[in-house]
C-alpha angles and dihedrals in degrees: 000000000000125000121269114260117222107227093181094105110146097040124075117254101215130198127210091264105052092047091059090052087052092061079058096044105099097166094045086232090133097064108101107166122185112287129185122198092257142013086248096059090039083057088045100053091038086060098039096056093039087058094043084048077056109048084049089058093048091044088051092049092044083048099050092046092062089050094046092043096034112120 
């Protein structure tokens, strides 16, 4: 099985940590999201990673068809 592909690029991906040292973030200094170069290669690598996550659903039912009809 492949690994799983994250498709969650424009948003930020926080750890504990960094969201207890938002609560103390005032001035909203410490948010850093995601960011591509332009709108056309955020789109890009959005799409891309939506049709691998695809392809992954479609591998795991083909997968789990030949489990169930094996035999």
């Amino acid at each position: 099985m492949s690994p799983k592909v994250k498709t969650g690029f424009l948003y930020s991906d926080p750890s504990f940590l960094s969201g207890l040292a938002r609560t103390l973030d005032l001035h909203g200094l410490f948010d850093v999201y995601n960011s591509s170069n332009t709108p056309r290669e955020a789109d890009a690598r959005a799409l891309a990673a939506d049709w691998i996550v695809v392809g992954q659903g479609l591998q795991n039912a083909i997968d789990e068809f030949h489990i169930e009809n094996a035999g």
